[in-house]
C-alpha positions as CSV (number, residue, x, y, z in Angstrom):
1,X,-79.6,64.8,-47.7
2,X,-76.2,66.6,-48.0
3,X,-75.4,66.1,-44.5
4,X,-75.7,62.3,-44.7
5,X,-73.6,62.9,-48.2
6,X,-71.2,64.3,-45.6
7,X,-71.1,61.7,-43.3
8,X,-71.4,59.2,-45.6
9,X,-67.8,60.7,-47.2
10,X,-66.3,61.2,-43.8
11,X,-67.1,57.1,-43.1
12,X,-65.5,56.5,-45.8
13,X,-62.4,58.2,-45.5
14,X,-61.7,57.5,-41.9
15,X,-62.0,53.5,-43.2
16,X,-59.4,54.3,-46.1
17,X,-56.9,55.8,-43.7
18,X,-57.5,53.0,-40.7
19,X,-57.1,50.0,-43.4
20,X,-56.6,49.5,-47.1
21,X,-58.5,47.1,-49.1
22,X,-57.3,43.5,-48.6
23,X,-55.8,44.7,-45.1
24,X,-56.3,42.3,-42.1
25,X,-57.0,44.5,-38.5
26,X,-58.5,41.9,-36.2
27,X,-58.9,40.5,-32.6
28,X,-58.9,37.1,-33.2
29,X,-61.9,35.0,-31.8
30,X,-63.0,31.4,-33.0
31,X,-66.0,29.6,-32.9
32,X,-65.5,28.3,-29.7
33,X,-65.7,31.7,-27.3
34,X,-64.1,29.8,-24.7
35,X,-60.4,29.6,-26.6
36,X,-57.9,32.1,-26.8
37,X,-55.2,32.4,-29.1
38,X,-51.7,32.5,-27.4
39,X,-47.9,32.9,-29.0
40,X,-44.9,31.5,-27.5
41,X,-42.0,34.5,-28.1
42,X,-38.8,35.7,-26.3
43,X,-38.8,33.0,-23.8
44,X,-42.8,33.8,-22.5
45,X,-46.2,33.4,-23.1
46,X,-48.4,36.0,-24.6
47,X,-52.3,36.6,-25.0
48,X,-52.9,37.4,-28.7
49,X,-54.6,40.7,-28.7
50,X,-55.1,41.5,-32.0
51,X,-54.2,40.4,-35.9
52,X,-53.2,42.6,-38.5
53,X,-51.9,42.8,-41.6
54,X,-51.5,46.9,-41.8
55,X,-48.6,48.3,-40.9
56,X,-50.0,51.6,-40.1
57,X,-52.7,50.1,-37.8
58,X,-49.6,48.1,-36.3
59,X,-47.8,51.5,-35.6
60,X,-51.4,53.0,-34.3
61,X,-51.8,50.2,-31.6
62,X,-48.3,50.3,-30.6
63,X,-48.9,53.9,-29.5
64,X,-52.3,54.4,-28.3
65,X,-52.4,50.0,-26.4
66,X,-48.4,49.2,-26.4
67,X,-49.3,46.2,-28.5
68,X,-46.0,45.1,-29.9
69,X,-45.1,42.2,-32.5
70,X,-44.5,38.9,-31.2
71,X,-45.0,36.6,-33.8
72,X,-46.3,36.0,-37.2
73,X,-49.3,33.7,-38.3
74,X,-47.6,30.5,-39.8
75,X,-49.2,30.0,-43.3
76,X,-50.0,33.7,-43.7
77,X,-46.8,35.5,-43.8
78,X,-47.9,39.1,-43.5
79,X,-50.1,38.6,-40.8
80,X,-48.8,40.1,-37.6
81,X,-49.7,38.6,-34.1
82,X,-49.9,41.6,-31.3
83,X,-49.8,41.4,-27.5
84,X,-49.0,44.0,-24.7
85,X,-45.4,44.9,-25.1
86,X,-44.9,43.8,-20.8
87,X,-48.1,41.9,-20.6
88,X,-47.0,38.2,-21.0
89,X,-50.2,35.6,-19.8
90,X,-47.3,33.8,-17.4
91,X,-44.1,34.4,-15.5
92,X,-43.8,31.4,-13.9
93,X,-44.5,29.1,-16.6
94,X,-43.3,27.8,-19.6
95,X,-45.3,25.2,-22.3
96,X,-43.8,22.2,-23.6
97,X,-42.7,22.7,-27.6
98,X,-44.2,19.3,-29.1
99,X,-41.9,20.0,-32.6
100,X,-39.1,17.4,-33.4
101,X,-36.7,17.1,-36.1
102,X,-39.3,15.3,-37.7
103,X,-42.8,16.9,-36.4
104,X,-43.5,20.9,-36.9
105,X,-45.7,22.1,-35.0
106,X,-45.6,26.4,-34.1
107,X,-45.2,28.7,-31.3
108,X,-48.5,28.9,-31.3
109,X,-51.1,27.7,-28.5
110,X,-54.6,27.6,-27.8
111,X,-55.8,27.9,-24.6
112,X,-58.9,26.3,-23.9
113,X,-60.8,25.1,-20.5
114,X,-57.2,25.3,-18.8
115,X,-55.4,23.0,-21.0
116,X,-53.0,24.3,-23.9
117,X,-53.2,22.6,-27.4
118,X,-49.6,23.5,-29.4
119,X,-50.6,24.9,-33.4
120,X,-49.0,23.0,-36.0
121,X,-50.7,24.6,-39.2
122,X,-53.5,27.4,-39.9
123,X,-54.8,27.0,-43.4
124,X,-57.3,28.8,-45.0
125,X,-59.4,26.0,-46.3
126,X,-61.2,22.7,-45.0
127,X,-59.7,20.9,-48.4
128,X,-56.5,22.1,-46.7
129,X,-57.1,21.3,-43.1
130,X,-58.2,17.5,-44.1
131,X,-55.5,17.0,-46.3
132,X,-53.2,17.5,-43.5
133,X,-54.8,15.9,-40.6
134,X,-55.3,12.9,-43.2
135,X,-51.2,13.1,-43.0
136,X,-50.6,13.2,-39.6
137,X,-52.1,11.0,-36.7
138,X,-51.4,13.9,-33.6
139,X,-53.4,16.7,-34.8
140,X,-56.9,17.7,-35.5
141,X,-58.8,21.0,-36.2
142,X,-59.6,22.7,-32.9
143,X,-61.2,25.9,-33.7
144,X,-62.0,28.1,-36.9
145,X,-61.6,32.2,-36.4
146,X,-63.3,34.5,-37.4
147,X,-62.0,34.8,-40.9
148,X,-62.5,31.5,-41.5
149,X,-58.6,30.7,-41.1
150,X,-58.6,26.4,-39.5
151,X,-56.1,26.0,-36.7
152,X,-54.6,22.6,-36.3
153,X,-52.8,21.3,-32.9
154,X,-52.1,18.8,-30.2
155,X,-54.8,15.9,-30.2
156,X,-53.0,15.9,-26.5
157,X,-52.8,18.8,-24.2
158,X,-49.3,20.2,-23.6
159,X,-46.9,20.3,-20.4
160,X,-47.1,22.5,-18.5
161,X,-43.7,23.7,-16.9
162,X,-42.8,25.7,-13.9
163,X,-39.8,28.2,-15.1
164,X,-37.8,29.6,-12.6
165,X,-38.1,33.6,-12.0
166,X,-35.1,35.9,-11.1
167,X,-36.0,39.1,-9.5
């Protein structure tokens, strides 16, 4: 009985010091396993690896995966988007940015069946989500994640661009 006392207390502590309560350390996958979460940053295309919201478990991946910072989630400030620090998901490619002066949408994508659908909003809520897409006409909810958190994009795909590479 003391021994699983023990363990039981070691658990414990080992989650207190890896996240705090109300923390976020995630890899982000939705309800469709097909999808992946990308982030337009620095001119490239990156895989989102993980999501967090713990600045100590941001530090940890940075030195044990070389997962850096490349965005943040839009909605959520606080919540940090991680990918390999030289692992970008294209060199030769660039996506087309659907945002005008009058249209936001954000340097987020998701990737699914080939085809790249440009985030405009996450929200938290399906009251949220509907009230939006009841606004605009060119997005619709494409996936939910495993928090819960709705991502809206493109009804359309977007462009796809060839970039040129200089060695």
């Amino acid at each position: 009985m003391i021994w699983f006392l023990i363990a039981i207390h070691a658990a414990f502590e080992f989650i207190l010091n890896v996240t705090h309560i109300g923390e976020i350390v995630m890899k982000p996958t939705f309800n469709n396993c097909w999808m992946t979460l990308c982030a337009a940053s620095m001119g490239k295309i990156f895989h989102v690896e993980h999501i967090s919201s713990c600045e100590k478990e941001i530090e940890r991946l940075y030195k044990t995966k070389n997962l850096v910072q490349i965005s943040e989630m839009p909605g959520n400030p606080g919540l940090s988007l991680l990918s390999g620090q030289y692992s970008t998901l294209f060199e030769s490619i660039r996506l087309e940015n659907k945002t005008t002066s009058e249209i936001h949408f954000s340097n987020l994508y998701i990737e699914s069946d080939g085809d790249y659908f440009q985030v405009s909003n996450v929200c938290a809520t399906t009251e949220e989500s509907n009230a939006i897409c009841l606004k605009r006409d060119d997005v619709g909810i494409i996936a939910t994640d495993n928090e819960g958190r709705h991502y809206l994009a493109s009804l359309k795909p977007v462009s796809i661009f060839k970039s040129s590479v200089t060695a």
